[in-house]
mmCIF file as gemmi writes it, N, C-alpha and C atoms, coordinates in Angstrom:
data_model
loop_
_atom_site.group_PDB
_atom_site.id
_atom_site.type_symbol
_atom_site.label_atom_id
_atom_site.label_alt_id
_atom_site.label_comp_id
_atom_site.label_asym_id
_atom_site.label_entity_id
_atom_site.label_seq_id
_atom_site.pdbx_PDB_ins_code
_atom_site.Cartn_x
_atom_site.Cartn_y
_atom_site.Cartn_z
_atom_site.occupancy
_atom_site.B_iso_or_equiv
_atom_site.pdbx_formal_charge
_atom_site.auth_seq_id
_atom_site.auth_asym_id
_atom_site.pdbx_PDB_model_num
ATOM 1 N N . UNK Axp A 1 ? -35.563 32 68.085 1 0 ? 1 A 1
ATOM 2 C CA . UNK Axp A 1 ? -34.662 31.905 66.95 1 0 ? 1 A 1
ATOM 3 C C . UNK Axp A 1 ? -35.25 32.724 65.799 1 0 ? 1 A 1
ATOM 4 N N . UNK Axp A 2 ? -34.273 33.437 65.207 1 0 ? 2 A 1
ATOM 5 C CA . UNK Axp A 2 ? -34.68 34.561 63.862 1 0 ? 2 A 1
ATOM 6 C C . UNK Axp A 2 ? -34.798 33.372 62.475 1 0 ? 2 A 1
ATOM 7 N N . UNK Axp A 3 ? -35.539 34.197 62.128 1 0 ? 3 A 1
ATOM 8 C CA . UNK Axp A 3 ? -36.005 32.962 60.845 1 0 ? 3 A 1
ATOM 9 C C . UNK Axp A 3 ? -34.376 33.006 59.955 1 0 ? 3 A 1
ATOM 10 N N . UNK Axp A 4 ? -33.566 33.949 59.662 1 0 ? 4 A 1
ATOM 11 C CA . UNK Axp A 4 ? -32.578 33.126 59.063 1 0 ? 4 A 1
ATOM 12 C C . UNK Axp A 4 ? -31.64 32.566 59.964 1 0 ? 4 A 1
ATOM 13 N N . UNK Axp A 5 ? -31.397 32.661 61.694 1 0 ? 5 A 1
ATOM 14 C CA . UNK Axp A 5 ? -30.915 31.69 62.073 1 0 ? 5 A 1
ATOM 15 C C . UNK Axp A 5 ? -31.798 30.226 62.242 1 0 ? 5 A 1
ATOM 16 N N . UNK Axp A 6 ? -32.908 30.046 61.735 1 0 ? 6 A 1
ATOM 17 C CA . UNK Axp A 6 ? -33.88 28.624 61.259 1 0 ? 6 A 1
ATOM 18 C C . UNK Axp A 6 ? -33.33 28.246 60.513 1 0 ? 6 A 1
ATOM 19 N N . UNK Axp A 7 ? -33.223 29.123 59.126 1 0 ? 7 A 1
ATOM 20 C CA . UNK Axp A 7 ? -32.489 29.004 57.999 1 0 ? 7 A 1
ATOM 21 C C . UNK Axp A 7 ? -31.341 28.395 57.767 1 0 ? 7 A 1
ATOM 22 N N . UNK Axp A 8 ? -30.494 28.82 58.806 1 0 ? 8 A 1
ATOM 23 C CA . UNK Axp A 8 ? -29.045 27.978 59.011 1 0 ? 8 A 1
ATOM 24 C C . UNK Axp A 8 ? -29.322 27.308 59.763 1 0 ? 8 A 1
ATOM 25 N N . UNK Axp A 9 ? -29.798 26.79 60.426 1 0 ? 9 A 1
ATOM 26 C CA . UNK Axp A 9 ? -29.884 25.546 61.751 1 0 ? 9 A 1
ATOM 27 C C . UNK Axp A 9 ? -30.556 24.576 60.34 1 0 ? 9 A 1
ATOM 28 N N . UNK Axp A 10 ? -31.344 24.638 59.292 1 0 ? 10 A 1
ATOM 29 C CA . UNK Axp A 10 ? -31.667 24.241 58.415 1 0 ? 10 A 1
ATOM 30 C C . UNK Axp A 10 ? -30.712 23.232 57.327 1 0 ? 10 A 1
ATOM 31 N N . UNK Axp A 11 ? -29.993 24.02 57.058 1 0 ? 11 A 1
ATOM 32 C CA . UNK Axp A 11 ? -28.649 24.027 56.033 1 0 ? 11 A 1
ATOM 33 C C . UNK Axp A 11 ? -27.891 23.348 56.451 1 0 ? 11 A 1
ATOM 34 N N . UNK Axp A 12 ? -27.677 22.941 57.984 1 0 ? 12 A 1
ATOM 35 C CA . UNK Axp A 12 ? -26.781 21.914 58.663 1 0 ? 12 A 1
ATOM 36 C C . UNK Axp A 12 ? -27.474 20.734 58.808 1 0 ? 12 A 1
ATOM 37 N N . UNK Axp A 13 ? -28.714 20.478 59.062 1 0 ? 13 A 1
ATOM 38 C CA . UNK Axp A 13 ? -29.526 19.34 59.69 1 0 ? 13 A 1
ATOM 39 C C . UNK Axp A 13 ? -30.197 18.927 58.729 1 0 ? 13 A 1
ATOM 40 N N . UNK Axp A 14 ? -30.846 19.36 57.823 1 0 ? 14 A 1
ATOM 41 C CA . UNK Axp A 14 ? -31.791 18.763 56.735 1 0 ? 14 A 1
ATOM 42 C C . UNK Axp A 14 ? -31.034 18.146 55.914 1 0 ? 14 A 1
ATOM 43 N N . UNK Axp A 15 ? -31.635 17.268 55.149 1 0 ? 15 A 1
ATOM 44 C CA . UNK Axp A 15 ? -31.444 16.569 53.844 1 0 ? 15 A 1
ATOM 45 C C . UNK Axp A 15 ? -30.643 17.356 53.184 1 0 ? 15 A 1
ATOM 46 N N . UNK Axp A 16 ? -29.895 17.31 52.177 1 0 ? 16 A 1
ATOM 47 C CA . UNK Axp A 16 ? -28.732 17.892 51.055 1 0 ? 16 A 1
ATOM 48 C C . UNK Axp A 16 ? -30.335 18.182 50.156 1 0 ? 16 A 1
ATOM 49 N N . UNK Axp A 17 ? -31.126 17.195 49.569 1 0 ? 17 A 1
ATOM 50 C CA . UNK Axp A 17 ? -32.199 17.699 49.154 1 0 ? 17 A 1
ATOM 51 C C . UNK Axp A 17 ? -32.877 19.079 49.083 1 0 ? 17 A 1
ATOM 52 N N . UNK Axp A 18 ? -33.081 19.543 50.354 1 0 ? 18 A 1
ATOM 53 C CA . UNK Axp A 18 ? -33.7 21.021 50.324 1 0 ? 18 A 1
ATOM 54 C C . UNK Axp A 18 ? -32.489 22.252 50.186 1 0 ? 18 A 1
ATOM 55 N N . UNK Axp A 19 ? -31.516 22.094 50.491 1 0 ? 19 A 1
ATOM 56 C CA . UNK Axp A 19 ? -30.356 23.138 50.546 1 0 ? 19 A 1
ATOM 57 C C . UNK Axp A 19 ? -30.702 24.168 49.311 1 0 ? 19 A 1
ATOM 58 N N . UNK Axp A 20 ? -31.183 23.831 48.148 1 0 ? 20 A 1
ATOM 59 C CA . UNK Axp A 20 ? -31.018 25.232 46.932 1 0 ? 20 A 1
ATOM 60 C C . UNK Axp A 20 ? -32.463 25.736 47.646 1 0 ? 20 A 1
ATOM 61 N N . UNK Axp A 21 ? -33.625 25 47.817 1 0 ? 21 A 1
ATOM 62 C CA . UNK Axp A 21 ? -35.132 25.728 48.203 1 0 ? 21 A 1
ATOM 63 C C . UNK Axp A 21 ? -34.655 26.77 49.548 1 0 ? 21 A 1
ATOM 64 N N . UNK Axp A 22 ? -34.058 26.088 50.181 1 0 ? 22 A 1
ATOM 65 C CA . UNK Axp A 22 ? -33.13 27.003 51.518 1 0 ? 22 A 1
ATOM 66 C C . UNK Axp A 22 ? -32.785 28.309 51.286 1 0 ? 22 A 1
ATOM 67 N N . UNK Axp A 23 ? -31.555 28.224 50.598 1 0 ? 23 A 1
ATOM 68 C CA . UNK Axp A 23 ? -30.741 29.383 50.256 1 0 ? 23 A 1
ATOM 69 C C . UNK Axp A 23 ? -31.33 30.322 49.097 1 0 ? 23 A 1
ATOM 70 N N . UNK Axp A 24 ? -32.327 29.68 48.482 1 0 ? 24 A 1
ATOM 71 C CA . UNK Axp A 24 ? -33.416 30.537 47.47 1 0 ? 24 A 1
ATOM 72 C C . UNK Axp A 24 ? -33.868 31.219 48.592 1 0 ? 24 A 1
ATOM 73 N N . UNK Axp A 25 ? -34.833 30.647 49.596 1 0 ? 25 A 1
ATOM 74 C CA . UNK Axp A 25 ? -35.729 31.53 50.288 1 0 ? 25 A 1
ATOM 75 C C . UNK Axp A 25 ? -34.935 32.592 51.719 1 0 ? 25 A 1
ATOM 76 N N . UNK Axp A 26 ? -33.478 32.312 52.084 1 0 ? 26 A 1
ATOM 77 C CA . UNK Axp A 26 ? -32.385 33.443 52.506 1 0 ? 26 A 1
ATOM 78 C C . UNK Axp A 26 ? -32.496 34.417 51.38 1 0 ? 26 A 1
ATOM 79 N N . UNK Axp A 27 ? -32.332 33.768 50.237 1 0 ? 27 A 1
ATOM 80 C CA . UNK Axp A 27 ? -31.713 35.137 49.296 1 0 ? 27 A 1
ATOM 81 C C . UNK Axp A 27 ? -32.868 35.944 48.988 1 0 ? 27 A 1
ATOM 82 N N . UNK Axp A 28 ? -34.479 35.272 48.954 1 0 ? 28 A 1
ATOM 83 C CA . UNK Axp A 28 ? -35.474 36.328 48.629 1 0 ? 28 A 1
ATOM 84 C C . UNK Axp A 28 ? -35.653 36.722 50.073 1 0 ? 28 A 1
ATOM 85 N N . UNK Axp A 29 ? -35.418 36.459 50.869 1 0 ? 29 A 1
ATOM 86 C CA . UNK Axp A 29 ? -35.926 37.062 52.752 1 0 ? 29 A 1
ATOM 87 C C . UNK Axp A 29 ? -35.28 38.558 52.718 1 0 ? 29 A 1
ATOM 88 N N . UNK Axp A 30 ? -33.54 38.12 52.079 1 0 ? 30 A 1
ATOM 89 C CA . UNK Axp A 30 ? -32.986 39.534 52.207 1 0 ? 30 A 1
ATOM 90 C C . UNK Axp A 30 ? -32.863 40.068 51.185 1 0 ? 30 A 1
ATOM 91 N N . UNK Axp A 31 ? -33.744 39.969 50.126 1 0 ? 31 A 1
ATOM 92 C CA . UNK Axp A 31 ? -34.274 40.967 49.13 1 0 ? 31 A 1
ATOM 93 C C . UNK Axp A 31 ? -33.138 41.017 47.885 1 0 ? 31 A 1
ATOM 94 N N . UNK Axp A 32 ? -32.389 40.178 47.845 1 0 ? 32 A 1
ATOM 95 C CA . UNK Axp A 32 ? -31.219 39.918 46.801 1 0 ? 32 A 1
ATOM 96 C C . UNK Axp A 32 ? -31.595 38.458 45.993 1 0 ? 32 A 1
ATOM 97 N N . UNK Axp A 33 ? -32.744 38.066 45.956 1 0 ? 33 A 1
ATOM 98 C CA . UNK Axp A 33 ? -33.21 37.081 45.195 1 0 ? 33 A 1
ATOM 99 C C . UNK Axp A 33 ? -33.265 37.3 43.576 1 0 ? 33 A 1
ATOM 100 N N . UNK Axp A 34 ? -32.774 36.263 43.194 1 0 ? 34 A 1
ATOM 101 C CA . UNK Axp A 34 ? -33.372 36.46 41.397 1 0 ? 34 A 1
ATOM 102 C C . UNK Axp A 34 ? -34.56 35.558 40.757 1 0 ? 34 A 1
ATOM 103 N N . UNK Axp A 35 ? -34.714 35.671 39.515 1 0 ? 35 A 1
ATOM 104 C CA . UNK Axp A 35 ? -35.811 35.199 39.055 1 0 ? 35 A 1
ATOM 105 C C . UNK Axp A 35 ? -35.299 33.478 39.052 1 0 ? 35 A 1
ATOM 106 N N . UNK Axp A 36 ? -33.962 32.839 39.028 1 0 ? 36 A 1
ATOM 107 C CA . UNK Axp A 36 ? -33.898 31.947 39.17 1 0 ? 36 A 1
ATOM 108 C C . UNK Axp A 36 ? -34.307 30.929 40.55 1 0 ? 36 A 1
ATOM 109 N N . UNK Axp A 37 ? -34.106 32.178 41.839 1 0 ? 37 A 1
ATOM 110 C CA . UNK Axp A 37 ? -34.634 31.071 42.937 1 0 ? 37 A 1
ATOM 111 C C . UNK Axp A 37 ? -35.847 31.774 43.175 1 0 ? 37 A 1
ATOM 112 N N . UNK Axp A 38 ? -36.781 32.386 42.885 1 0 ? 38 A 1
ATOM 113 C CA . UNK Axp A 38 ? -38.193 32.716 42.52 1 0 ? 38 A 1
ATOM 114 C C . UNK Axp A 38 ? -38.489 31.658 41.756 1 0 ? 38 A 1
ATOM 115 N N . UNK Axp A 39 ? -38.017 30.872 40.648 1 0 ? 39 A 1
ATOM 116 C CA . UNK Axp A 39 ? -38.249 30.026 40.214 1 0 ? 39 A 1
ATOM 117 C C . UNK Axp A 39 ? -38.239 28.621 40.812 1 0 ? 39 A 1
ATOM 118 N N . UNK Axp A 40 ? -37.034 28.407 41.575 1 0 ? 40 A 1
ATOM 119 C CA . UNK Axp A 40 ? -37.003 27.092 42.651 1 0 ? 40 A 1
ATOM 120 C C . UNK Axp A 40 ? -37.884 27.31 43.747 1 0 ? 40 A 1
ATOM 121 N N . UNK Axp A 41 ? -38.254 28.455 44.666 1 0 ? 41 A 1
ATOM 122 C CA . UNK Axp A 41 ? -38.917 28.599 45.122 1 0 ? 41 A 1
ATOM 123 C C . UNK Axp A 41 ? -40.509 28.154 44.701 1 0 ? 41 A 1
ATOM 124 N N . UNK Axp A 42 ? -40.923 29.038 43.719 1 0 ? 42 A 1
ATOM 125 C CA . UNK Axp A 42 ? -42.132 28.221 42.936 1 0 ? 42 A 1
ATOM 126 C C . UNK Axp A 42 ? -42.496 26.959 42.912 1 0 ? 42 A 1
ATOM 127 N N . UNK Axp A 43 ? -41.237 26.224 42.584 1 0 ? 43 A 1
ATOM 128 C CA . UNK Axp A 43 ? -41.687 24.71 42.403 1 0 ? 43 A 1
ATOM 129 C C . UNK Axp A 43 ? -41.17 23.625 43.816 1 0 ? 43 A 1
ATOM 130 N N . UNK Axp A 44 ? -40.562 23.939 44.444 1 0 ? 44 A 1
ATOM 131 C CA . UNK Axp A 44 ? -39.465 23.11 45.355 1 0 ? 44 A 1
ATOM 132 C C . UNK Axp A 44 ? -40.361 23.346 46.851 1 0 ? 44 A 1
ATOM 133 N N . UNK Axp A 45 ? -40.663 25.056 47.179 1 0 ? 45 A 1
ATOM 134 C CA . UNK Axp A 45 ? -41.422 25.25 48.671 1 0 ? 45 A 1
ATOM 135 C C . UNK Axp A 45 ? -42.745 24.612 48.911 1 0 ? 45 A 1
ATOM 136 N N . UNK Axp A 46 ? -43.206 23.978 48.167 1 0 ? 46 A 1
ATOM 137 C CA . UNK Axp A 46 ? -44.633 23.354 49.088 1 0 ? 46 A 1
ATOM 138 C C . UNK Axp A 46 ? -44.102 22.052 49.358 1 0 ? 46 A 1
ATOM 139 N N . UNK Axp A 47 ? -43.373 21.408 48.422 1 0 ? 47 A 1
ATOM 140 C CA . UNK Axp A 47 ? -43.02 19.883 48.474 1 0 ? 47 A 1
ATOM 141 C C . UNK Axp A 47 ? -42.011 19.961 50.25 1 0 ? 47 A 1
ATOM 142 N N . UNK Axp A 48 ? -40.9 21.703 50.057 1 0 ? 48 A 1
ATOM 143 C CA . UNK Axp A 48 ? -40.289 21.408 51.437 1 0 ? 48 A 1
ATOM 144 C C . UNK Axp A 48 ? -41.462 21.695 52.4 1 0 ? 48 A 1
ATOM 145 N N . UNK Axp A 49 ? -42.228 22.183 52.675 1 0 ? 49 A 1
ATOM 146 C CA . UNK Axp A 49 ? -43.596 22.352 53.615 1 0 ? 49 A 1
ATOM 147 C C . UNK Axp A 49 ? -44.009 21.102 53.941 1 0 ? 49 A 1
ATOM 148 N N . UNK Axp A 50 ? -44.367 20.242 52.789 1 0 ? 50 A 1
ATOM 149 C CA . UNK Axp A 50 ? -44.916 19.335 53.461 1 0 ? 50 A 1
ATOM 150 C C . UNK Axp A 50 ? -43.855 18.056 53.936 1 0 ? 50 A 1
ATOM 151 N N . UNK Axp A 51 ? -42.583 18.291 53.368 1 0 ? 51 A 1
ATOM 152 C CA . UNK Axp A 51 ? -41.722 17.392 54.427 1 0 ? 51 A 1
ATOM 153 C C . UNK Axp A 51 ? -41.451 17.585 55.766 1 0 ? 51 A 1
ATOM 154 N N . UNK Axp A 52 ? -41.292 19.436 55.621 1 0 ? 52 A 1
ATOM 155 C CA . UNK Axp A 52 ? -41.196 19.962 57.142 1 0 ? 52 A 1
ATOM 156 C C . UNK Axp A 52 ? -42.363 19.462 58.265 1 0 ? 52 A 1
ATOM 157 N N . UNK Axp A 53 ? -43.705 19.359 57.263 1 0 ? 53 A 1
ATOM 158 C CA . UNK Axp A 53 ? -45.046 19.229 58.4 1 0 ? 53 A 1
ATOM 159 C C . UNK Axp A 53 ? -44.663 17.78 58.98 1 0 ? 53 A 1
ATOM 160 N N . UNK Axp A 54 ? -44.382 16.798 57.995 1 0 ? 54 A 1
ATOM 161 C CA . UNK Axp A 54 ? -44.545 15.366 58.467 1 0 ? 54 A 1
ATOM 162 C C . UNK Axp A 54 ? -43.314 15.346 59.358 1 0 ? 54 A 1
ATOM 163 N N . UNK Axp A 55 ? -41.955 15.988 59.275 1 0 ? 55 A 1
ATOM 164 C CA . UNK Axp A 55 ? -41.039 15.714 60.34 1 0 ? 55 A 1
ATOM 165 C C . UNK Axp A 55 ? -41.915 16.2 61.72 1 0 ? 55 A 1
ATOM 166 N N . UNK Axp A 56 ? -42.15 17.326 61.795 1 0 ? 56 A 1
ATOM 167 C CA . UNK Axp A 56 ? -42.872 17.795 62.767 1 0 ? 56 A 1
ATOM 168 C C . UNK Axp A 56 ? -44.083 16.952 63.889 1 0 ? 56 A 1
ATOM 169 N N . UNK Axp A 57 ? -45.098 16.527 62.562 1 0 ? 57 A 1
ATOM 170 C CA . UNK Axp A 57 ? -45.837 15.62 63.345 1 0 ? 57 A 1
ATOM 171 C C . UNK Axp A 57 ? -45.301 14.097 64.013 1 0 ? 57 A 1
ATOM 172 N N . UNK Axp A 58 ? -44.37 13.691 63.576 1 0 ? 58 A 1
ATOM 173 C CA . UNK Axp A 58 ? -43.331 12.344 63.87 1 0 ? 58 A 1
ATOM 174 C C . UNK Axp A 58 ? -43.102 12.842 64.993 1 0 ? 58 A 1
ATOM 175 N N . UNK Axp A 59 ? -42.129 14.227 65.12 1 0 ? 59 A 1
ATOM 176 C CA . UNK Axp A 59 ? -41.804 14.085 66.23 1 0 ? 59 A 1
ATOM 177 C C . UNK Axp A 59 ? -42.825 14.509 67.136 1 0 ? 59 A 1
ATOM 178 N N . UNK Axp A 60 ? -43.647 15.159 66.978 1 0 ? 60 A 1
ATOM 179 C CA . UNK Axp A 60 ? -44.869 15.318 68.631 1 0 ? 60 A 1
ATOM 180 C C . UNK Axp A 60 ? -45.362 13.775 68.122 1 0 ? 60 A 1
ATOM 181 N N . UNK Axp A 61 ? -45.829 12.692 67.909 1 0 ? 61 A 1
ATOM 182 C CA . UNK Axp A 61 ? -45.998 11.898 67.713 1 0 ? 61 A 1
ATOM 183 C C . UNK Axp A 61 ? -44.943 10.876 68.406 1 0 ? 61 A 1
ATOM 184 N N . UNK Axp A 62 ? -43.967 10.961 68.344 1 0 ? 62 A 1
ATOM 185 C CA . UNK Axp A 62 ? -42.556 10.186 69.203 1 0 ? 62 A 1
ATOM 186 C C . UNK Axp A 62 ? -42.583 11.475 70.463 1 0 ? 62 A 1
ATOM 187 N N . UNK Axp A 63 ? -43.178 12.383 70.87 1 0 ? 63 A 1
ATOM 188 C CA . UNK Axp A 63 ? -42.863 13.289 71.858 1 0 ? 63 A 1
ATOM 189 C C . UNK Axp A 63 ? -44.067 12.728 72.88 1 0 ? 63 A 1
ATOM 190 N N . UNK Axp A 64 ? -45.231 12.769 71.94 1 0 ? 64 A 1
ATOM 191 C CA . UNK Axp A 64 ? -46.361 12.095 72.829 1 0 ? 64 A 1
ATOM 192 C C . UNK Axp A 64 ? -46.567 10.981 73.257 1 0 ? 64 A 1
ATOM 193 N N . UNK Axp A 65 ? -45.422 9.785 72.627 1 0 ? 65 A 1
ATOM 194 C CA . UNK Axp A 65 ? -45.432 8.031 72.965 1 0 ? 65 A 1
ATOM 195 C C . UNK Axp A 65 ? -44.081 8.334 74.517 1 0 ? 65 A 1
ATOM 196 N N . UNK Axp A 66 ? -43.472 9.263 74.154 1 0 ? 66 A 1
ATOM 197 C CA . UNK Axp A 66 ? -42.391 8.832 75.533 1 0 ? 66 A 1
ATOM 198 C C . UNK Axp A 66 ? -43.051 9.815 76.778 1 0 ? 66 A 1
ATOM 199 N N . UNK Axp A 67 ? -44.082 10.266 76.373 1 0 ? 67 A 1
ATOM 200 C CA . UNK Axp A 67 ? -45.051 11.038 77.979 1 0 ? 67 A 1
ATOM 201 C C . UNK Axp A 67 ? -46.051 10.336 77.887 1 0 ? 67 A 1
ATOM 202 N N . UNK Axp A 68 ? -46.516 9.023 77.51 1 0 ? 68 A 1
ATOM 203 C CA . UNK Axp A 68 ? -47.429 8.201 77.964 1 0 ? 68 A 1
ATOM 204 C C . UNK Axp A 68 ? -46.407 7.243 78.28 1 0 ? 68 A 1
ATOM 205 N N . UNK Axp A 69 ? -45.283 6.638 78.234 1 0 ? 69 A 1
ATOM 206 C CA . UNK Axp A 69 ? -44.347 6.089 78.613 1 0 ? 69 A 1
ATOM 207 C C . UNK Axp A 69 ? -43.999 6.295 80.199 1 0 ? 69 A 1
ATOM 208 N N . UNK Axp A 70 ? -44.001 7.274 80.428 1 0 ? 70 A 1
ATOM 209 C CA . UNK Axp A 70 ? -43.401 8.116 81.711 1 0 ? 70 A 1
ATOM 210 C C . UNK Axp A 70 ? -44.877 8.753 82.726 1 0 ? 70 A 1
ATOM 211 N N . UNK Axp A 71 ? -45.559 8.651 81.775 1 0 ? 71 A 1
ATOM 212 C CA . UNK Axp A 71 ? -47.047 9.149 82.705 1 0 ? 71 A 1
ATOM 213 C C . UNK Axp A 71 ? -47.359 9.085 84.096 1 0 ? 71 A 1
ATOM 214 N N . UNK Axp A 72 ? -47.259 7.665 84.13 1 0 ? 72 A 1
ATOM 215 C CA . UNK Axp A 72 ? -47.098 7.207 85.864 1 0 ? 72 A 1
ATOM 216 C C . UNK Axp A 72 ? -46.342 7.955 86.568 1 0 ? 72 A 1
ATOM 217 N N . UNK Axp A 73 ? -45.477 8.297 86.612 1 0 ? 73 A 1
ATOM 218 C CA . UNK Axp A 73 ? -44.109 9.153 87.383 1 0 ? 73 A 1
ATOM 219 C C . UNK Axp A 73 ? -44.676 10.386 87.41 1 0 ? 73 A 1
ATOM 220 N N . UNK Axp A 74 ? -45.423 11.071 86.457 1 0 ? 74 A 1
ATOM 221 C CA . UNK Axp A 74 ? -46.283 12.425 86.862 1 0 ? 74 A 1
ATOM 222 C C . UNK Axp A 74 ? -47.157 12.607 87.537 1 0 ? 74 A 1
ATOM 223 N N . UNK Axp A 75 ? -48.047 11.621 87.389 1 0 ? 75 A 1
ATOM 224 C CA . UNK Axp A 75 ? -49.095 11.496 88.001 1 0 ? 75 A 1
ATOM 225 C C . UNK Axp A 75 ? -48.673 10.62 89.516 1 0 ? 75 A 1
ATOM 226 N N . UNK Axp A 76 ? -48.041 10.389 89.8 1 0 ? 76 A 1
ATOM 227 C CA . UNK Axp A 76 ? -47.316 9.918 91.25 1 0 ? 76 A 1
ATOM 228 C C . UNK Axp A 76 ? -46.637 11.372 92.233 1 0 ? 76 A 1
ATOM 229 N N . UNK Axp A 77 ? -46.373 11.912 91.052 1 0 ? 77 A 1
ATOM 230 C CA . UNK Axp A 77 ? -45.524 13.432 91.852 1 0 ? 77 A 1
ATOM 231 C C . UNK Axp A 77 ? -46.679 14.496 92.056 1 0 ? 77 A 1
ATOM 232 N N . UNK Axp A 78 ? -47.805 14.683 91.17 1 0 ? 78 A 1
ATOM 233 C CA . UNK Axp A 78 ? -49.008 15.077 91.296 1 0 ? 78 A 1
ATOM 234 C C . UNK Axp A 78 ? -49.408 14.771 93.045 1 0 ? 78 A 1
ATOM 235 N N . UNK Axp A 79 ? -49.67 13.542 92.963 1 0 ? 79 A 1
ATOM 236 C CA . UNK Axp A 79 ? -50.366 13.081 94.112 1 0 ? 79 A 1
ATOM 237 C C . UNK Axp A 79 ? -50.105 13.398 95.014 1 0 ? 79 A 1
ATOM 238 N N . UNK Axp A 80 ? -48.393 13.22 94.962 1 0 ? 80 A 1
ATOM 239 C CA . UNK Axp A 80 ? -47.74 12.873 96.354 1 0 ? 80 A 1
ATOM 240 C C . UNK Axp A 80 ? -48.192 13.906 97.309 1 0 ? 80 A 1
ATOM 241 N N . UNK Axp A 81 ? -48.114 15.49 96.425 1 0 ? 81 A 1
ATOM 242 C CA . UNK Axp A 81 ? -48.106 16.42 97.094 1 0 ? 81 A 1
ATOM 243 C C . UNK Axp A 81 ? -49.602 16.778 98.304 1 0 ? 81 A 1
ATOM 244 N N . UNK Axp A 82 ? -50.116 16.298 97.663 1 0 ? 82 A 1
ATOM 245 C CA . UNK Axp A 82 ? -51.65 16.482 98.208 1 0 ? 82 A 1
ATOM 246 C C . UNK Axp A 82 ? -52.159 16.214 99.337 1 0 ? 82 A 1
């Protein structure tokens, strides 16, 4: 996926919250940015970073509880073959 189709997969799924930090950082990507979302950018992109990190770790965190969930069944198909 191209970072402004991220961008829009973004704009549909995230919080209403990040949508101006969003479309600030489309409009400086394709070089038609102004000093106003240079300005939201400034203050708004680390706070969205670190919401993005913690969704991220939740989910390998809920990714890694349902493959210790299921473990047995791998390690059974492992074997079988042997």
């Amino acid at each position: 996926m191209s970072k402004l189709g991220a961008a829009r997969w973004a704009l549909k799924r995230l919080p209403s919250r990040w949508k101006r930090v969003i479309e600030s950082a489309i409009k400086t990507y394709k070089g038609i940015g102004d000093r106003k979302d240079r300005t939201i950018l400034k203050r708004d992109a680390r706070k969205f970073l670190g919401f993005a990190s913690i969704r991220m770790i939740a989910f390998d965190i809920a990714l890694d509880s349902r493959r210790q969930k299921t473990a047995y069944l791998r390690k059974s198909r492992t074997g079988a073959g042997r």
